[in-house]
Structure formats: structure tokens, C-alpha cells
N, C-alpha and C positions, 0 to 999 in steps of 0.2 A: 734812287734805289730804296732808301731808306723810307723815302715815302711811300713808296707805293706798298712794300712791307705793312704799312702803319693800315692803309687804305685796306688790305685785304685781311687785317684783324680786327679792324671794323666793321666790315662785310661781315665775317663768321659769327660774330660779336651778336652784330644786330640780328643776324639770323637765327640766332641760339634766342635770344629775346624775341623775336617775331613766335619762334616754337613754343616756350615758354609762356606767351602771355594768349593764347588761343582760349576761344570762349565755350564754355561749359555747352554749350550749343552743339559745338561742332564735333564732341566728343560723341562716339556711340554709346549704347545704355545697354542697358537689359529690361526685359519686364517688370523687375523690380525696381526698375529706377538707380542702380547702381553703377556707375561709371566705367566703362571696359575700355582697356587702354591699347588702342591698333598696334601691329608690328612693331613699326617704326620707333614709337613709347617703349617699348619692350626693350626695341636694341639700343635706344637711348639710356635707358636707365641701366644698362653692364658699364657703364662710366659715369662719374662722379667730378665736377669741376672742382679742383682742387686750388684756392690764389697763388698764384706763383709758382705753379709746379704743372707737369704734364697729366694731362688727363690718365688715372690709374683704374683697373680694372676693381671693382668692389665684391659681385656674386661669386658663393662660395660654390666651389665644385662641385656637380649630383653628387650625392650618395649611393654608394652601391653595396650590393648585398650577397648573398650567398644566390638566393632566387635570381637575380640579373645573369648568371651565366648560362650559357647554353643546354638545352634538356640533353644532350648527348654527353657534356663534362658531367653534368649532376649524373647522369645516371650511371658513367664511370666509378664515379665517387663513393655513389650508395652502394655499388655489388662489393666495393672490402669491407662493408661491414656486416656484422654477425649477426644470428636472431632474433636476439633479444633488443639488439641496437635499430633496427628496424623495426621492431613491435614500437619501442618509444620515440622512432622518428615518425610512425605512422598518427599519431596522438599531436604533432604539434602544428600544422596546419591543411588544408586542401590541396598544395600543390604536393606538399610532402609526404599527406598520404597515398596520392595516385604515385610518386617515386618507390617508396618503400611496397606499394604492392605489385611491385611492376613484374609481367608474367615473365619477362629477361631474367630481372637479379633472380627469380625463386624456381624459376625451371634449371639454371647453371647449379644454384643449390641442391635442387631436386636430383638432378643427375651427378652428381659429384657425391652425394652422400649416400648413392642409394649400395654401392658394394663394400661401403664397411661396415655391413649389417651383416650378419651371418641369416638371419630371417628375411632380407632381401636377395635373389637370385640374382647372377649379372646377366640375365636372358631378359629380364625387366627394361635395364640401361640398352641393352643392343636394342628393344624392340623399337624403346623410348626414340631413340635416335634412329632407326629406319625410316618408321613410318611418321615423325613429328619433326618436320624442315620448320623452318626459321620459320614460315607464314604462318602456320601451323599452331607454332608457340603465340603469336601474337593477336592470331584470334580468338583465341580463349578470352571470357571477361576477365576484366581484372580481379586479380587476388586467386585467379583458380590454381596456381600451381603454388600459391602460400597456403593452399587451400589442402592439396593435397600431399604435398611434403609434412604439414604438419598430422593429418592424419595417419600416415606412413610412423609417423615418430611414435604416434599416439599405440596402433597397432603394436608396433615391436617393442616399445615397452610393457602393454598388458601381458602378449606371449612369455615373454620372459619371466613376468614377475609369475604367469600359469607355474611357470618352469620350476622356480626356485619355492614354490607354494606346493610341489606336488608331495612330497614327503610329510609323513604322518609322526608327529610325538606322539610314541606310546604309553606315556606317562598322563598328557593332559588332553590326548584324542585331537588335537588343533595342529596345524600346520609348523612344520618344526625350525623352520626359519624368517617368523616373522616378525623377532626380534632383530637381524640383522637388515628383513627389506622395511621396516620403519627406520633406523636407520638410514641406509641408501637413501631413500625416497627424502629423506631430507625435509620434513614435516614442518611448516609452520602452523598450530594451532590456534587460532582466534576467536573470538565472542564479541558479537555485534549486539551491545544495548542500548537498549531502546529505552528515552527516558522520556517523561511527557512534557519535557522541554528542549533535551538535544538527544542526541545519537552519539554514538564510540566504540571504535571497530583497537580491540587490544590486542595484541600480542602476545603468547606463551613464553611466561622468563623459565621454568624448567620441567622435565620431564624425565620420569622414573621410570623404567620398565620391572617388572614382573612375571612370574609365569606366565599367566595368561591376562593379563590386565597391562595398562598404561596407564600411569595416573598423571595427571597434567596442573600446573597449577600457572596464577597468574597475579603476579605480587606486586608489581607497580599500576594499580587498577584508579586511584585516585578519583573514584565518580562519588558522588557527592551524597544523596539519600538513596539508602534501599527504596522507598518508599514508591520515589519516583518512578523506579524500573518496572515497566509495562510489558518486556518483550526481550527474550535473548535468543541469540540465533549460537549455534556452535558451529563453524566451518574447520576445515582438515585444506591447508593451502601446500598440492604438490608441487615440490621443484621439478617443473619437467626437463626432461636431457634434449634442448635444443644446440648444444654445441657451445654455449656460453659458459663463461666464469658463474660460480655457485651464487656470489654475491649478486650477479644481473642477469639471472635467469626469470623466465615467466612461471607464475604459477596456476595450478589448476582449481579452483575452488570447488569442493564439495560440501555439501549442508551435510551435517551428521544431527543433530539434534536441537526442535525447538522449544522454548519454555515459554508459558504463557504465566505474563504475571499482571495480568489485569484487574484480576483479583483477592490474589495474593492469597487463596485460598488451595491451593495444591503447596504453598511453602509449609514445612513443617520443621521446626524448630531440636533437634535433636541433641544437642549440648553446649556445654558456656563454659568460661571461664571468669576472671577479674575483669578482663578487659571486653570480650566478642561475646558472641553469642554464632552459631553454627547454625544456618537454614539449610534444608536439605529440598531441594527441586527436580520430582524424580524426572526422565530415571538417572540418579547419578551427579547431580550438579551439587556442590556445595560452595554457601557462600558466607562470607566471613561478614559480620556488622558490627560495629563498634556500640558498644551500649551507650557511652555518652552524647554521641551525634547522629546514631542511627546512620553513618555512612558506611559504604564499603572497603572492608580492607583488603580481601583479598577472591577471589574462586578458585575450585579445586574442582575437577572433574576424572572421571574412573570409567576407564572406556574400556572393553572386551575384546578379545584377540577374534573372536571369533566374524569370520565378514569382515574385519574391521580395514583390512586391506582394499576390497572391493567396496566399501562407504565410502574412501578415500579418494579413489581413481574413477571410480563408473558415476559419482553422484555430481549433481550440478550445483550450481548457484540458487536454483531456487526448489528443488528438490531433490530429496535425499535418497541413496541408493536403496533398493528394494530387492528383498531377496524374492528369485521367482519359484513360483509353487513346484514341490515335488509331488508327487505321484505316491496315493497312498503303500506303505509294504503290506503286503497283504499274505497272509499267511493259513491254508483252508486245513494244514493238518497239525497245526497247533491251537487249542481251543484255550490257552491260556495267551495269545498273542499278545505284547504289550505290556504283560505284568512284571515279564520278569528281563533279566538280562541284565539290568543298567550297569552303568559306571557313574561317579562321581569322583573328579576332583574337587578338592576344598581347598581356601585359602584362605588368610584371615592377615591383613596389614594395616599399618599405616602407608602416610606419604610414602616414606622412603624405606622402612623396614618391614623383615616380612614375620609374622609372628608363628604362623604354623600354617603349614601347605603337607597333602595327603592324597591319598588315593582309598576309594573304595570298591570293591566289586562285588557281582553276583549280589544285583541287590533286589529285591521282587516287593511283588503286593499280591498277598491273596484274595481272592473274590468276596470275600467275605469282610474285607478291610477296606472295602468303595464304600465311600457313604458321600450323602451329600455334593456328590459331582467331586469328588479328590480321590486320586489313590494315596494310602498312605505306604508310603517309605518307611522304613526305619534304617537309619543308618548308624549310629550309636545308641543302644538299648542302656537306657540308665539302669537297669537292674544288672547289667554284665558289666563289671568294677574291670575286667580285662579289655573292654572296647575301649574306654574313660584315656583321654588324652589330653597330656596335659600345655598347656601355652607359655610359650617361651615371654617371661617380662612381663608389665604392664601394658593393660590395652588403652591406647589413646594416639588421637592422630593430633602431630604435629606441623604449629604455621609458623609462618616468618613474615613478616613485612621489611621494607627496607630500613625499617630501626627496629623493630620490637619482634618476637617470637616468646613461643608458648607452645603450651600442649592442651587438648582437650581430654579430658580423659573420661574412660567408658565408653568410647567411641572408638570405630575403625573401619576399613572397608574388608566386602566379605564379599568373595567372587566363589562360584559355581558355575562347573560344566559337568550337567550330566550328558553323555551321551547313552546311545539306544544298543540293541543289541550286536547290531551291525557296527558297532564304533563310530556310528555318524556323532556331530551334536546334535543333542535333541532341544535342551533349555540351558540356556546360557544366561549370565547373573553377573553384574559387578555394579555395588550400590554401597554407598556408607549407610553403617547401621550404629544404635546405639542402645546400652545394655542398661534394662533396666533395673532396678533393685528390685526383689523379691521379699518380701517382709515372711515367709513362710517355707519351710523346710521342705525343699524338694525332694531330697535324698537325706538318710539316715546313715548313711557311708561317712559323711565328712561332717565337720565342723568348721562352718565359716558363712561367710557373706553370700548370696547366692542371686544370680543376675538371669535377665531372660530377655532373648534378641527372636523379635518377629518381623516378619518383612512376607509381601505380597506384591504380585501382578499379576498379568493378565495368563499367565503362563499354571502358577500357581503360589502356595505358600512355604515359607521354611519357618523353624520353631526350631528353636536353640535356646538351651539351659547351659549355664556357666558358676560355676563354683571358684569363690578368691580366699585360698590356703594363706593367710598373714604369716605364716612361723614358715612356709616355702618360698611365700611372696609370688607366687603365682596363681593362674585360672584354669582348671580345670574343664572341658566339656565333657558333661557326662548324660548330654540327651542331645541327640540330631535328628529330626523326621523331616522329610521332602513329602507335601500334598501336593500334589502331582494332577493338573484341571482333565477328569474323563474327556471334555472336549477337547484339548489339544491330544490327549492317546489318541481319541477316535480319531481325528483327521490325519494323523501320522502313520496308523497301523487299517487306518481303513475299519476298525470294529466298530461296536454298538453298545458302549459301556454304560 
């Protein structure tokens, strides 16, 4: 018995060597000459001869994944999750993106969210489910009902915001709640620069409101030379309301304003201290540069209430919202059309403080005061000592970086809305300006230092005179005129100026 035991592990013995010592010959190849090892080799090699012990198993387990279960679990899996969890499950591979756009998960969305809209009807959902059976949903291409749900969203947020935009401040002629839908809307504001060695998309660290302005600034900017910067973009990034937490929501990106710095010949340099120097990139960008390293400290930018909603929400990634033409007013039994009526509001700040905000009315141009393609305005008559108003404090705008702050002084931002007869806007205005010294006595009224802020565009010019009272410690304006471009009247009023 024992022998023959001995005999048949002999036998197995020499056969496992009969296996083992087989000649390169009789092994299959490939084209390349590489060895492929038959079945047999395969099921050999899941055992390992071990001296003395029983043959034990060596290969490790397959690995399996999320992808290895069935497309009906995964697609269970994917409908609990939320909008925004789907946008960024759509981003990490091909199978995942055909799950995340799948016309199941966003049609069950589509219909579940369409009556807690007050601006969706539930005649929409009955219809939806009449005439759209299962089949129905699933021949649509993919992505069309992530397609139309998010349009839907897009829709009933514009209407709303119409909604809460339709009230008029009678104070500053602009929309009297758009303080509050900047706000809501929940704004991230960015600047993409462009350097002629990298790129760098920043963040806004804070934001001031105003009457009619927003000033924006962005203090952990850490780019290296001005010099470098060839190109800023300004985007407006909305939180859209897809149903998600505020932190993992999607945004909407629109372009509001770009700066070409190619050749650095639109930067213009408007005031300094010990440390910076202030570059002004109209319309409205200010940027901070360290005098020692010519790098950047900081941006500030001053953006206008007016449209400023609609820049936000209507504008894309690569072009910016565009207000479309109205329709001249035209007026056949007023031969003065144009001249008269305006309003202005005026404002005058820094970053965070406001130094003096006003209203002006019933303000005209006689025909006789067009020269040169300008009407001229006057809005503070320096020889009337009773228009003369006076400015709360020192003017000078202040910065901060994450260690160091200062003030620039003789600097500040200076916002204008006039509007037209009808209380539309007609020229809207918010730009840093800086004041300059006057070595010559403007007025005979006062005694003191005497400054003067000019500023242009396409629109027209403003001319401001400023008087600094040392023994009151404040500034005085005691001359305001608005040059008003006869081209922009003519196209608005329809005349021939």
C-alpha cells in the first residue's frame, strides 16, 4: 500500500517535470516573438509548489470598482443625487458622464421641480406626463432634459429678478432693490490675468455697496510684475439656484469688462504713496504696484448699478452683456428737445466710505452753450457761494493687503447718473479720479489750496473745482459742469445738434 502511494507521487512528480521542462518550441508566440502561455499555463500558475506543504492558492482577488456594477444599480445610485453632484460627477469620466446626463435621473427632476415654481403652471407636469410615456423620455438625446430643466431654472430666475428690478429709486433714477439682488445672487467676482509667462483666475476677498456703485477689491493677488500683465478679463460668477447647498452650487460666468495691457499705454498712473503707486485702467480698474518690485499688491474695481444686473446674468464667458438699442424719443413740439430736463445724482467715496452723495435737478443747456460737439451743464455755478458744498473729511482712498494698509490721498471714486427727462438713465459714470493741485486761484471766496478733477469718455466730460479749508479741514466743491457729447443727445432724442 505504501508503495504504490510512493509510485503515484512519482508519477505526479515526473509529470509536473515532464510540464515544466517543455521546450521553447512548443510554446505559442506572438508576432513579436513574445511567449503566450496556453490555458493550461494559466490554470497552472493559480498554485505555487510549496516543500512540504499543500499546494496553496497565490493570485490575488479581481479588483472591483464602482463601474463593475450593473447600469440599473448605478443608475439607481445616481437619481439621489443633487445638481450640482451631477454636474461634477459628469466631469470625471465617459461612463459617468452618459449616467449623470441620463434623460431618467433629469426628466424625474424635471417633473418633481416643475410646481414649486409659482412661474411654472401644474398644466406644464399634467401635460408632461400625458403625452411623454416612458419611451418617449428615453428617446430624447442624451442630456435633453438636463437641457431643459436647467433652462426652466434659468427662465424663472431672470422673471423674478424682472420682478424685484421693477421699482424705481426716486432718489438715484436706478432700480431700488439692487442692493439686496446682489446680495441674493450671491456674486463671485474674478479677474483673469493674463501674464506673458502664466495665467491666474483670483477671487474677490471683499465688497462694499453704495448708492449706486459696488466697489470690489482683491487683496491676496500675489502676481509677481505688473509689467508682465498683457490682459485682464473681469467676470461676475452667479450662484445659480439649482437646488444645492450655497457652497456646491454651479455658477454662471459672465464677462463684464476687458483691459488690454499690451502696451501699457491706456494705464495711467493717478496717485502714490511711501509704498504703491495707483494705476488707473479705465473704465474703472485700479491697480496697486509696489514701488520697490514693481509687483502687484492689490485691484480695486467700481462698477455701476446701472445694467449691472443684466451684465451679470444675460453675459457669457466670452462676451459681455450688451444693452440693446432703444428707439430714438422724439419730440416735434418741443424745439428745445434734449436740453433741458436732466437729473443728476452725484457721489464722491472711497473703498468703504462715502464722502458726499446729492441730487440735482432741472438742469438744461442753452443753445447758445453747444460748442464744440458738448453741451454744457452747469451743475454748481462757482460764482453762487449758496450752491458751494461742502465734503465730509479728507479725500483719499483706502488699501489694505494681508500685512500692510494705507491711504492714497487726493484720490477717490466719483459716480454719476444723470438721467433724461423722462427719468430713464441716460450717462452713467463710476471711475476713480484724482485731484489735482491748482497753483492759481480759482475763486476769490476762499482761501486755501485749490484742486481740479477732469475725467472723459465716450459719453462726455466732467470738470470739477475743489477748495481744502485747513482751519475747517475740509474740501469744498465750488464748480461742477457736465459736457454732455451732441452725439450721444442726438441718438437718444432723435435731434440734429
Amino acid at each position: 500500500m505504501a508503495t504504490g502511494r510512493s509510485q503515484m507521487r512519482t508519477q505526479k512528480a515526473g509529470l509536473g517535470e515532464r510540464g515544466s521542462l517543455r521546450s521553447r518550441e512548443e510554446l505559442p508566440s506572438t508576432s513579436s516573438g513574445r511567449d503566450v502561455a496556453p490555458a493550461s499555463r494559466v490554470h497552472e500558475r493559480l498554485f505555487r509548489q510549496v516543500p512540504g506543504k499543500r499546494m496553496v492558492q497565490s493570485v490575488q482577488k479581481p479588483k472591483r470598482n464602482i463601474e463593475s456594477l450593473f447600469p440599473e444599480i448605478l443608475l439607481k445610485i445616481v437619481s439621489y443625487l443633487d445638481v450640482s453632484s451631477l454636474m461634477s460627477l459628469s466631469c470625471v469620466n465617459k461612463t459617468f458622464k452618459e449616467l449623470a446626463n441620463s434623460n431618467a435621473v433629469w426628466y424625474e427632476m424635471y417633473t418633481s421641480s416643475l410646481p414649486t415654481s409659482r412661474m411654472w403652471k401644474r398644466k406644464d407636469v399634467e401635460i408632461a406626463g400625458e403625452t411623454l410615456g416612458a419611451t418617449s423620455v428615453y428617446e430624447k438625446p442624451d442630456g435633453f432634459w438636463k437641457r431643459e430643466y436647467i433652462r426652466k431654472i434659468v427662465i424663472n430666475t431672470r422673471n423674478k429678478l424682472k420682478n424685484q428690478l421693477k421699482d424705481i429709486n426716486p432718489y438715484t433714477g436706478l432700480p431700488a432693490k439692487t442692493k439686496q439682488v446682489l446680495r441674493d445672487l450671491q456674486i463671485k467676482w474674478k479677474i483673469f490675468v493674463t501674464g506673458k509667462e502664466n495665467q491666474k483666475m483670483i477671487e474677490h476677498s471683499n465688497a462694499y455697496l453704495f448708492d449706486s456703485t459696488i466697489t470690489i477689491f482683491w487683496n491676496s493677488v500675489e502676481y509677481s510684475c505688473f509689467d508682465n500683465i498683457t490682459m485682464i478679463h473681469l467676470y461676475a460668477i452667479v450662484q445659480m439656484p439649482l437646488g444645492s447647498s450655497t457652497a456646491n452650487r454651479c455658477g454662471w460666468p459672465s464677462l463684464l469688462s476687458t483691459y488690454d495691457l499690451a502696451d501699457h499705454k491706456s494705464a495711467v498712473v493717478i496717485g502714490s504713496d511711501k509704498l504703491i503707486k495707483v494705476v488707473l485702467l479705465p473704465p474703472g480698474l485700479l491697480i496697486g504696484v509696489w514701488k520697490d518690485s514693481s509687483a502687484v499688491a492689490f485691484f480695486m474695481a467700481s462698477l455701476h448699478f446701472h445694467k449691472l444686473i443684466e451684465k451679470c446674468t444675460l453675459g457669457t464667458l466670452s462676451c459681455p452683456y450688451t444693452e440693446p438699442m432703444k428707439p430714438p424719443v422724439y419730440d416735434d413740439i418741443d424745439p428745445e428737445n434734449g436740453l433741458h430736463g436732466y437729473k443728476l445724482h452725484f457721489e464722491l467715496h472711497d473703498s468703504r466710505k462715502q464722502f458726499i452723495s446729492g441730487c440735482f435737478y432741472q438742469l438744461f443747456c442753452r443753445k447758445n452753450n453747444i460748442q464744440n460737439g458738448f453741451l454744457r451743464v452747469s451743475v454748481i455755478d462757482i460764482k453762487d457761494l449758496s450752491q458751494h458744498i461742502a465734503v465730509s473729511g479728507r479725500v483719499g482712498i483706502k488699501w489694505n493687503t494681508e500685512a500692510l494698509k494705507s491711504v492714497i490721498q487726493d484720490s477717490c471714486f466719483m459716480d454719476l447718473t444723470v438721467l433724461d427727462e423722462a427719468q430713464n438713465p441716460f450717462w452713467c459714470v463710476s471711475t476713480p479720479v484724482s485731484l489735482k493741485s491748482s497753483h492759481q486761484s480759482i475763486a476769490y471766496d476762499y482761501v486755501g489750496q485749490y484742486y481740479i478733477v477732469s475725467f472723459q469718455d465716450s459719453c462726455g466730460k466732467v470738470q470739477m473745482e475743489l477748495v481744502w479749508l485747513e482751519e475747517q479741514e475740509q474740501f469744498f466743491i465750488i464748480n461742477l459742469v457736465l459736457y454732455i457729447s451732441t452725439e450721444k443727445v442726438n441718438m437718444h432724442f432723435g435731434t440734429q445738434y
